[in-house]
C-alpha positions in Angstrom: 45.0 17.3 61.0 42.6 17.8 58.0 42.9 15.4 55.4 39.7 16.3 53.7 39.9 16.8 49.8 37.9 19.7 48.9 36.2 19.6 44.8 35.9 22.9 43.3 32.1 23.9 43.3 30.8 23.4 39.5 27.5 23.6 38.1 28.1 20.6 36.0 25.8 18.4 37.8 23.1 20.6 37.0 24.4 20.2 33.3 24.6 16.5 33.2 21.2 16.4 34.7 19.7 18.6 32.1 21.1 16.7 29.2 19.6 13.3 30.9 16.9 14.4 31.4 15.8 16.4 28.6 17.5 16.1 25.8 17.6 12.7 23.2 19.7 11.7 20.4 19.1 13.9 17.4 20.8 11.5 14.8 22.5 8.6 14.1 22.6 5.2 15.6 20.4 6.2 19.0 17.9 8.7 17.4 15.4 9.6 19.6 16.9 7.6 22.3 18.1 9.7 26.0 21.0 11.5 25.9 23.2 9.8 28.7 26.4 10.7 29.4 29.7 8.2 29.3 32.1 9.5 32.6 34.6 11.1 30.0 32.1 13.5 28.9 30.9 14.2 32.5 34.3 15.3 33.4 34.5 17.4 30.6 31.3 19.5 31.9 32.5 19.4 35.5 35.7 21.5 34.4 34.6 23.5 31.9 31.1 24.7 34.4 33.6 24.7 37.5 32.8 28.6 39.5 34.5 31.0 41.6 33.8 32.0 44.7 30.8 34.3 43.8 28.9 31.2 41.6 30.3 33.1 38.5 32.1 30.8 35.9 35.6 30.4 35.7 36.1 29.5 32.6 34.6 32.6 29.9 36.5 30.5 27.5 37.2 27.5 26.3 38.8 25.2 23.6 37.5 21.2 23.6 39.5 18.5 21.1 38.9 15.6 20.0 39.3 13.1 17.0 36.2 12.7 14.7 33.5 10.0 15.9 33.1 10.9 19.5 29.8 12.4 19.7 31.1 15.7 19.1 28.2 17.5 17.7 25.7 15.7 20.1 27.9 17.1 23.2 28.0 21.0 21.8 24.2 20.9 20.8 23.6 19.6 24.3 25.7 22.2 25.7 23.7 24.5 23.7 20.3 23.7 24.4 21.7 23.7 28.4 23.1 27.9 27.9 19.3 28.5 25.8 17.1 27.0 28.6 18.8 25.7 31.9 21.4 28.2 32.8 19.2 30.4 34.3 20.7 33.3 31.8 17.9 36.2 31.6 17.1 36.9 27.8 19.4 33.7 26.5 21.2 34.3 23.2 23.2 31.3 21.5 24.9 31.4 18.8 26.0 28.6 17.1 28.7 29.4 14.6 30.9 27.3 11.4 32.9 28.6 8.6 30.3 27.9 6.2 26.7 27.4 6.1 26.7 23.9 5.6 29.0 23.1 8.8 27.0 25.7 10.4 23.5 23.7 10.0 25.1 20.4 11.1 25.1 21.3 14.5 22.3 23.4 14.3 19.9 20.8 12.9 21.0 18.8 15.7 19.9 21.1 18.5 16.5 21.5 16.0 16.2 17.6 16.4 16.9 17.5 20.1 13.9 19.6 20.6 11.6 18.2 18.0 12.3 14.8 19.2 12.3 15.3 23.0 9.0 15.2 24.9 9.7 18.0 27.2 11.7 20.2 24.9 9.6 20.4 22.2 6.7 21.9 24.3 9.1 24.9 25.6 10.5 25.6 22.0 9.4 26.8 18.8 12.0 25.7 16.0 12.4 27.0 12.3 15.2 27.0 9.6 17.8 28.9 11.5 16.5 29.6 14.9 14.9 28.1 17.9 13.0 29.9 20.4 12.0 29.9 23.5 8.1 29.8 23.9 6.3 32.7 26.3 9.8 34.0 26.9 13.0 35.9 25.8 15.4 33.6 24.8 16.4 31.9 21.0 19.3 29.9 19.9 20.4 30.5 16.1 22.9 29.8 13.4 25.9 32.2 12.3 28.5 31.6 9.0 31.4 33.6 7.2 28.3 35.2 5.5 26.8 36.7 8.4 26.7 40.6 7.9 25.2 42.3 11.5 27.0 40.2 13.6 28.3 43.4 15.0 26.7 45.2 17.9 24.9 41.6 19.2 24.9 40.5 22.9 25.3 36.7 23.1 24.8 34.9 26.4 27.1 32.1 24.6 29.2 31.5 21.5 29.7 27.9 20.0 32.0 27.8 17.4 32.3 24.2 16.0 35.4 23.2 13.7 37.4 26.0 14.8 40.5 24.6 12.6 38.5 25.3 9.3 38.4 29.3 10.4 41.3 29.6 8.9 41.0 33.2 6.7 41.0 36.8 7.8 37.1 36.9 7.2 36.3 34.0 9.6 38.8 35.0 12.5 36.9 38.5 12.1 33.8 37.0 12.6 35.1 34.7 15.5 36.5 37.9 17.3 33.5 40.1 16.8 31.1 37.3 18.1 33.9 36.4 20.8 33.3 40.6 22.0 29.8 40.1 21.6 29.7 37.8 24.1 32.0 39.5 26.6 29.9 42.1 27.0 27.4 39.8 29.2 28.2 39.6 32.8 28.9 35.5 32.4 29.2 34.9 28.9 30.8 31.6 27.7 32.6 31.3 24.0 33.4 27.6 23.5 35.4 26.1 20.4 35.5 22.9 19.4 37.2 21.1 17.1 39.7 18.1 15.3 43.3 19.1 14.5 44.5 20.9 12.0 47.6 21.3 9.6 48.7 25.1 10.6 49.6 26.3 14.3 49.7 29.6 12.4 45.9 29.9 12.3 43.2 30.5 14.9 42.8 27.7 16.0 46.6 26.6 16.0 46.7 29.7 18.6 44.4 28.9 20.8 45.6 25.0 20.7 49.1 26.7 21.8 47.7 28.5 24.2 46.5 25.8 26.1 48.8 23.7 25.9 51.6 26.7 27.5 48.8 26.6 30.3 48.7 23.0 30.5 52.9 22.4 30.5 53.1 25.7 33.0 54.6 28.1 30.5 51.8 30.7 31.8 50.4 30.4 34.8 48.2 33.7 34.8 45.5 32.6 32.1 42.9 31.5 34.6 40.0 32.1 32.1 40.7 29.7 29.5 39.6 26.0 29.6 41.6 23.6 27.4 40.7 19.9 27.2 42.8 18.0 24.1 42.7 14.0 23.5 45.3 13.6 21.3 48.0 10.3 20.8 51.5 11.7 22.2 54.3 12.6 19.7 56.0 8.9 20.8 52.9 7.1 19.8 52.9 4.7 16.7 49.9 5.7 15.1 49.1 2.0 13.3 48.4 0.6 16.7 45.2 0.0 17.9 45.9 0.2 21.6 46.5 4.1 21.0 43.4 4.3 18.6 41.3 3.1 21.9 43.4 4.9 24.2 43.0 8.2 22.1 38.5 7.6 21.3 37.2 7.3 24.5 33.7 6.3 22.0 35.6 2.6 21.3 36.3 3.1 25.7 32.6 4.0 26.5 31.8 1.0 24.0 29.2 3.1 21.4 31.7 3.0 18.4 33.5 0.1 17.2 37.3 -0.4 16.8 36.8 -2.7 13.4 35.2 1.3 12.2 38.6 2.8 12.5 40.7 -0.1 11.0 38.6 0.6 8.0 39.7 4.6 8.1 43.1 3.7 8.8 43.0 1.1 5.2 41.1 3.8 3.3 43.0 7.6 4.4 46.6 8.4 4.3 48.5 7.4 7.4 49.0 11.8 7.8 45.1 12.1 7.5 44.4 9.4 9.9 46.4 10.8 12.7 44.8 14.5 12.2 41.0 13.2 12.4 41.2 10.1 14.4 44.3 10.2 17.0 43.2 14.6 17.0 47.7 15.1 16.5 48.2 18.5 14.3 50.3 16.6 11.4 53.3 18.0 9.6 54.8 16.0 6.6 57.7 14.0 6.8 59.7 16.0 4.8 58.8 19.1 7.8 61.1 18.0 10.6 65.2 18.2 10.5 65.1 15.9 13.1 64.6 12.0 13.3 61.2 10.9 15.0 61.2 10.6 18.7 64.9 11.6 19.5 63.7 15.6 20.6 61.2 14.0 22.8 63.1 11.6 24.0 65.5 14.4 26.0 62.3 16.3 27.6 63.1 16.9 31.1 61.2 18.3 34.3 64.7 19.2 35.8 65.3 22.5 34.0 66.7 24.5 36.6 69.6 26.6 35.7 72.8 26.8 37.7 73.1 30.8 38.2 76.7 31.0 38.5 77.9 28.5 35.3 77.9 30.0 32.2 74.9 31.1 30.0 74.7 31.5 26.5 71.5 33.5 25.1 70.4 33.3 21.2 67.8 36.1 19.9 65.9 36.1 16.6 63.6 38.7 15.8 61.2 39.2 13.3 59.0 41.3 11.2 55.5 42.3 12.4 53.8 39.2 11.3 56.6 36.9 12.5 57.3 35.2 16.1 60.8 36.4 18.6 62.2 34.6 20.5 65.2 34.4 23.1 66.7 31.0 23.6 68.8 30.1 26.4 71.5 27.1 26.7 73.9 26.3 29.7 76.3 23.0 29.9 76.1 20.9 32.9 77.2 17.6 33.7 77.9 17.3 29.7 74.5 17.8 28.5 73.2 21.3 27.2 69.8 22.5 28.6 67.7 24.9 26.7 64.7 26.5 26.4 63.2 29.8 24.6 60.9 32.4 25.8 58.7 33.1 22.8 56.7 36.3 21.7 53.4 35.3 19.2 53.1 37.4 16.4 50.3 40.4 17.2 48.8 43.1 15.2 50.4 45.6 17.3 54.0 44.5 16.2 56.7 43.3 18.1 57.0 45.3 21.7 61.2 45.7 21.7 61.1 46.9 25.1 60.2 43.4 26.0 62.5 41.5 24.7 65.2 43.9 25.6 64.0 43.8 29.3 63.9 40.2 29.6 67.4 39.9 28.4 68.3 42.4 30.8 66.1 40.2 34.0 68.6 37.2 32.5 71.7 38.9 32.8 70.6 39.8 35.9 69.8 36.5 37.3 72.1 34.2 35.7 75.9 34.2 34.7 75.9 35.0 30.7 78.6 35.3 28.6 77.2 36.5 25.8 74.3 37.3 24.0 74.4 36.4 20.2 71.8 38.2 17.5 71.5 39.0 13.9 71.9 42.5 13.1 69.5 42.8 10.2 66.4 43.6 13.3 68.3 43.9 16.4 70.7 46.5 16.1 69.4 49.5 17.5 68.3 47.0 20.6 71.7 46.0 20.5 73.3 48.8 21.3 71.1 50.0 24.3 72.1 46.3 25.9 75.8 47.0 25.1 75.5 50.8 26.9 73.6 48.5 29.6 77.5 46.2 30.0 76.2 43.0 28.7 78.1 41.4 25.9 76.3 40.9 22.6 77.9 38.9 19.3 76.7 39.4 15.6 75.8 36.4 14.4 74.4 37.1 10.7 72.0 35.0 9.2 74.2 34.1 6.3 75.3 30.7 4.8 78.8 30.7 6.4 77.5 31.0 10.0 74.2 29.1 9.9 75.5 26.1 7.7 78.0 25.4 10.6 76.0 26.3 13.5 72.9 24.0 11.8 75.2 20.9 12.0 76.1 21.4 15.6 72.9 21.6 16.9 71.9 18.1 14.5 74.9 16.5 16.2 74.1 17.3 19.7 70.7 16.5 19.7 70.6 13.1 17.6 73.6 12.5 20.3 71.2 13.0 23.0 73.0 15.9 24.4 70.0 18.3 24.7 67.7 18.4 27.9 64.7 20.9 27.6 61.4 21.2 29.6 59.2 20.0 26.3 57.3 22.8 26.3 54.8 23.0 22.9 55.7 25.9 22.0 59.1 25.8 21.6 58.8 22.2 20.3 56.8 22.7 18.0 59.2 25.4 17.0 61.9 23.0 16.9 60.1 20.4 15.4 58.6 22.9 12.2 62.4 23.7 11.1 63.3 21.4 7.6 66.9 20.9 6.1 67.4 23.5 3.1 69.9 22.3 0.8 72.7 24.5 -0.6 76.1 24.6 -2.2 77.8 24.9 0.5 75.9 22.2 2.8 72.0 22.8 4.4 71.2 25.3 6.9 67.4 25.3 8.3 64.4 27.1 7.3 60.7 26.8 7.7 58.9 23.0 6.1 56.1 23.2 3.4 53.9 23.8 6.5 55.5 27.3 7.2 55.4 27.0 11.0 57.4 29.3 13.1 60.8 28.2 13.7 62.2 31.4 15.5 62.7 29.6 18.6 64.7 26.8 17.2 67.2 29.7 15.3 67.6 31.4 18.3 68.7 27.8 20.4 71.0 26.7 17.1 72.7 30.4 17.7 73.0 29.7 21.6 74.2 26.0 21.5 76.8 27.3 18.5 78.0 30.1 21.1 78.2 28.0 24.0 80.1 24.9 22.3 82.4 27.2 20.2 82.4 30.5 21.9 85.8 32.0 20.3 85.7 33.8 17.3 87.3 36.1 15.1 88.0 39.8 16.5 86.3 40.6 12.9 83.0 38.9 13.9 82.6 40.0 17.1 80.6 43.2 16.4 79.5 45.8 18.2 80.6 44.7 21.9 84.0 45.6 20.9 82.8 49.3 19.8 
């Protein structure tokens, strides 16, 4: 019997070895000094360079996080300078791209100093204001903003795109996309973000954070091209204790930054500031979440397996173009309600119907449901081809008089730790993004002051209201009784 553990093959040794050996400190504390890796950061270059089968990467893009202070723009210019002149790309092009020019430089003076201030590097480059090149051969790194105007049409070997939470406008996610397809047209291009948290999932970078993180809790399991690597405190953490500050900076760990640093940030910045750049958590205000701290955490579960013969409920809230859809599904068992939401992303191309209605359809198929409950105003037509199809659907209107009630019931069941779901970001942060909107008749939910998504957590307040209360008036029931 073979016991043997087999490593994927990476080229990250012949990364780290690079970066020791060539490259020093361009600023700061150890200027000039070698550039040597602590073991957190080795890790991180033996996933992200891991390689198939045919030495090709893996990973042709990635998304790296981390709380300010941990050698971040040291680790991308190093990473840089490795893609210009030890990758063994013919005719290397690397971009290295911020939302302004300002941000932009920082990184790129970095690289500059690497080379000036390394022995070896700095007889194999040439560097000037915004570009380094490689003597006798083809090959240059440069510098790319917002302002940038013939990005189109380029070919980069590599895209570094630092502070990807600050490309937050329809101008900079152009740019990002247009350098992105620049660099997918070489046969092994890389395009690597990196970056703190920011405020808005809605954005870019709240996107791509998302995406990983579905990767990372096995919502997807077909994205095999994207690297995510996050440090961030967990939702449960108290974020005025220093045990998670050194937990969550592996600089403190590796011993090159000092905790008494960050007890001074956490005096001078506001406790909701501190936790986005030094524990790297995406912050919403107090205000933001319906729900007291902890208790929707507190009921994740890796047992989400529904029973196909008890009863399902199924709650659907669609959108406009620009919006998210989502299908949320709840089933009683042994007194607790489990849920979870399949959720569509917003997309330029609008929202795809079909899908929804087919996975509704795959749900009826494979589990007992009872009913599906919807709001007219965007799901009619879709409706009606699901009622033709025999499956029972149930207006539920987005008024006062329904949600009010159906808001309450959801608050009750999960501050009485009645809920189990599979904690996946997504739909958490769905659930966590929905605030209490006061009216005269009592509060119903809507989106906080950070205007997050909160489709999915409609959709499960729907479901949980149909499953706990399922009999209603002949008047309400719609179009099933057509």
């Amino acid at each position: 019997m073979n016991n043997q553990i087999v490593l994927p093959s990476t080229k990250g040794r012949d990364v780290v070895k690079f970066i020791e050996k060539f490259c020093v400190h361009g600023e700061g504390d150890f200027y000039g000094k070698p550039f040597i890796l602590a073991e957190w950061q080795k890790k991180i270059l033996f996933e992200l360079y891991e390689q198939k089968e045919d030495g090709s990467r893996k990973f042709r893009e990635a998304l790296i996080g981390m709380p300010k202070g941990n050698g971040k723009s040291a680790l991308i210019s190093a990473i840089g300078l490795f893609e210009l002149m030890g990758a063994g790309v013919t005719s290397p092009l690397v971009a290295m791209g911020a939302s302004s020019k300002e941000q932009a430089g920082i990184v790129f003076d970095y690289m500059r100093s690497m080379c000036e201030n390394s022995p070896v590097l700095s007889r194999v480059t040439e560097c000037f204001e915004n570009e380094i090149q490689l003597k006798g051969s083809a090959g240059r790194a440069y510098r790319v903003s917002a302002d940038f105007k013939t990005a189109e049409g380029g070919r980069n070997s590599t895209f570094i795109a630092d502070e990807i939470h600050e490309w937050n406008n329809e101008r900079l996610e152009r740019l990002f996309y247009v350098m992105a397809n620049n660099t997918a047209k070489r046969q092994d291009g890389l395009v690597l973000s990196i970056t703190t948290a920011g405020y808005d999932k809605n954005t870019l970078a709240g996107r791509m954070y998302q995406r990983g993180k579905r990767i990372q809790s096995g919502e997807v399991d077909d994205d095999k091209e994207f690297y995510f690597h996050w440090i961030e405190a967990e939702p449960t953490d108290d974020p005025n204790d220093p045990e998670v500050w050194k937990r969550v900076n592996p600089a403190i760990q590796s011993g090159w930054w000092q905790l008494d640093n960050l007890a001074r940030r956490h005096k001078s910045l506001p406790i909701n500031e501190f936790t986005r750049y030094h524990l790297n958590t995406w912050t919403r205000t107090k205000e933001d979440s319906w729900l007291p701290d902890g208790v929707w955490h507190e009921q994740g579960t890796d047992n989400m397996e529904f029973d196909k013969d008890l009863p399902m409920f199924l709650g659907v809230d669609m959108a406009l173009k620009h919006d998210t859809v989502a299908v949320a599904q709840v089933q009683e068992r042994d007194g607790f309600y489990y849920t979870t939401a399949r959720i569509w992303l917003a997309s330029d191309k609008g929202i795809y119907y079909s899908e929804v209605e087919q996975h509704i359809i795959d749900l009826c198929t494979q589990f007992n449901v009872q009913e599906v409950a919807y709001d007219p105003a965007f799901f009619e037509r879709s409706a009606q081809e699901l009622v033709d199809r025999g499956i029972e659907m149930v207006e539920f209107p987005q008024t006062g008089k329904r949600m009010i009630p159906a808001c309450g019931n959801a608050y009750d069941l999960i501050v009485g730790r009645k809920i189990k779901h599979p904690n996946y970001e997504t739909f958490t942060d769905q659930v966590l993004s929905a605030s209490q909107r006061q009216t005269d008749n009592g509060w119903r939910l809507s989106k906080g002051k950070s205007k997050r998504k909160i489709d999915a957590c409609i959709a499960m307040v729907m479901a949980l209201d149909r499953a706990t209360a399922p009999q209603v008036a002949e008047a309400e029931v719609g179009i099933a009784e057509w």
